[in-house]
C-alpha positions as CSV (number, residue, x, y, z in Angstrom):
1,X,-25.4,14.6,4.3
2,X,-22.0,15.4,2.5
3,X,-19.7,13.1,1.1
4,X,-17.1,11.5,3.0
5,X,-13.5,12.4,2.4
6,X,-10.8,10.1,1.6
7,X,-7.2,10.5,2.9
8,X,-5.3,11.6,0.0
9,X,-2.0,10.2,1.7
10,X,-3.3,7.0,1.7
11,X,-5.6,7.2,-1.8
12,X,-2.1,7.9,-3.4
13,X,-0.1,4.8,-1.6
14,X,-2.8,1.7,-1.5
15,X,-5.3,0.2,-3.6
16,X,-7.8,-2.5,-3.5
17,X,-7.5,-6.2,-5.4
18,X,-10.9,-7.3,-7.0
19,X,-11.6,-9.3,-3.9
20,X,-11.2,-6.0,-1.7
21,X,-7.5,-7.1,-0.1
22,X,-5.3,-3.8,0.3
23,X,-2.3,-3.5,-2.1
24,X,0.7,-1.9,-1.3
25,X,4.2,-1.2,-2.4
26,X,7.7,-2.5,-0.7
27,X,9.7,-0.1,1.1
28,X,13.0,0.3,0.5
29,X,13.4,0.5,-3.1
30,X,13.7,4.2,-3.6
31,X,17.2,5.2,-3.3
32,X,20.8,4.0,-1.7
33,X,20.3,0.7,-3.8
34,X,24.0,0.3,-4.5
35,X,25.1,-0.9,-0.8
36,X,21.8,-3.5,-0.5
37,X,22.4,-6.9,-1.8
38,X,20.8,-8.0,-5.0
39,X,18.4,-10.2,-3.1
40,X,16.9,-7.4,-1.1
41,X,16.3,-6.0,-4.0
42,X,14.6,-8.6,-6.0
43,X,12.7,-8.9,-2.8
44,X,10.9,-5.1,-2.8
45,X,9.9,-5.3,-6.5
46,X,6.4,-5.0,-7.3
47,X,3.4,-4.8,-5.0
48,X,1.6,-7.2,-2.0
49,X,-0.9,-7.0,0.0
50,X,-0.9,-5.6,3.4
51,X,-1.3,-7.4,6.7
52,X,-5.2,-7.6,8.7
53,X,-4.4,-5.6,11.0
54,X,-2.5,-2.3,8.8
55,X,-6.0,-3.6,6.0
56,X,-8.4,-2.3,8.6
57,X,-6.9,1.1,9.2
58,X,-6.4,1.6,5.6
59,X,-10.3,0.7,4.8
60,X,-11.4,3.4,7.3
61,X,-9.4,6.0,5.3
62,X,-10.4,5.1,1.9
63,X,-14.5,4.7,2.3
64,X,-15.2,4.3,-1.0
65,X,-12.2,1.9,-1.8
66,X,-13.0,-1.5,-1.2
């Protein structure tokens, strides 16, 4: 039997907490920063984890993740 495959798209955007939660970056904190207010962007810094429902998807593209 060969090895499964993981979905590179999604190897290189999410990652899995020690408990096996999904991790994921904000959106909107790439570029055209200077119009958004300064509590938007406080808001999108850093990482959280993603919601049940978006977890499951993401757990059947990543089969050795988490």
């Amino acid at each position: 039997m060969p090895k499964m495959k993981s979905k590179r798209s999604a190897a290189k955007r999410f990652s899995f907490t020690g408990s096996g939660k999904v991790k994921r970056n904000h959106a909107f904190h790439r570029h055209n920063l200077t119009h958004k207010s300064q509590a938007s962007k406080v808001g999108t810094r850093g990482t959280t984890v993603a919601a049940d429902g978006d977890a499951k998807l993401i757990k059947l593209m990543l089969p050795y993740g988490g």
